[in-house]
C-alpha positions as CSV (number, residue, x, y, z in Angstrom):
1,X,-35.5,19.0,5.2
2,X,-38.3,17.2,7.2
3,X,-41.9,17.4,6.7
4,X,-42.5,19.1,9.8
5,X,-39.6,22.3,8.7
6,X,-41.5,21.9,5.3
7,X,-45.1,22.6,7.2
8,X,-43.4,25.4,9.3
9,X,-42.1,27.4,6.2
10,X,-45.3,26.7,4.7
11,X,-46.0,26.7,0.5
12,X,-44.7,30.3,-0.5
13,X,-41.4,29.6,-1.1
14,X,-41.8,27.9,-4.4
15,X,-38.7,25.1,-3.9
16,X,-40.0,24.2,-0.6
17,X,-43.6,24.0,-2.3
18,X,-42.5,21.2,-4.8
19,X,-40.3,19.3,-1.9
20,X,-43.2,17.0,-1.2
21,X,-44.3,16.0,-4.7
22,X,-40.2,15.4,-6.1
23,X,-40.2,13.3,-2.6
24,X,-43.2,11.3,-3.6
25,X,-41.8,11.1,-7.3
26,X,-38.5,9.5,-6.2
27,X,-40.2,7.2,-3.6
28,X,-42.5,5.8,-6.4
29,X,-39.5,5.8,-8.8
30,X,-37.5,3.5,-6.2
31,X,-40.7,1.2,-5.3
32,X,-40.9,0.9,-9.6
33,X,-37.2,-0.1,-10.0
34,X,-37.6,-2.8,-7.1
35,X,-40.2,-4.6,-8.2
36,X,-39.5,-4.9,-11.8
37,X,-35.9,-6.0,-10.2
38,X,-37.2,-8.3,-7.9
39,X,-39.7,-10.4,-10.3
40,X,-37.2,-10.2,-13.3
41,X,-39.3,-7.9,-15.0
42,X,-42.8,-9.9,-14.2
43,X,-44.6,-7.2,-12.1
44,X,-44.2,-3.5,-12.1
45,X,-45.6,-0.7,-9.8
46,X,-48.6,-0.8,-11.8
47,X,-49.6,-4.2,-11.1
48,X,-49.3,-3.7,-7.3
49,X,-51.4,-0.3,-7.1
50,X,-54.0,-1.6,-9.4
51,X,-54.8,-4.7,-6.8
52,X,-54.9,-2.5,-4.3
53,X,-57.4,0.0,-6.1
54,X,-59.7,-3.3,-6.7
55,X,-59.8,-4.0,-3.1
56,X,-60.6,-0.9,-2.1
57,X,-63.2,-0.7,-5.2
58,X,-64.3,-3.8,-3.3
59,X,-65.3,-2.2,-0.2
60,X,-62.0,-3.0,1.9
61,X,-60.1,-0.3,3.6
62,X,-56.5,-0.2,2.5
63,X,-53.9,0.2,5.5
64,X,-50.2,0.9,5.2
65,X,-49.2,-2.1,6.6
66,X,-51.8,-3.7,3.1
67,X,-49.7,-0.9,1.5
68,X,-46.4,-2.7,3.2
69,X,-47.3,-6.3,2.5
70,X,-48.0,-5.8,-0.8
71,X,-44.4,-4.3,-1.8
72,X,-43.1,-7.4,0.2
């Protein structure tokens, strides 16, 4: 289901409520699993949002394409 048929139904049906949030959950899961494979177990998920929550502590605004690089 797309996030536009998810908007149209709307939040009462209670499986369609939770579709966003397991979608978010698996995308986070995936990113996770990819970085730890990538850096042999060096870096994790953590380690990428955290650097991005300093820079925007910093004052910068974060973009998805800074979201984009810094997966890359």
């Amino acid at each position: 289901m797309s996030a536009a048929e998810v908007a149209k139904i709307g939040f009462k049906d209670e499986r369609i409520r939770h579709t966003p949030y397991e979608r978010g959950f698996l995308y986070f899961a995936d990113c996770d699993a990819r970085i730890r494979e990538a850096s042999k177990g060096k870096r994790k998920l953590d380690d990428v949002i955290l650097e991005l929550f300093a820079r925007r502590n910093a004052g910068e605004k974060i973009t998805q394409a800074d979201w984009l690089d810094a997966l890359a």
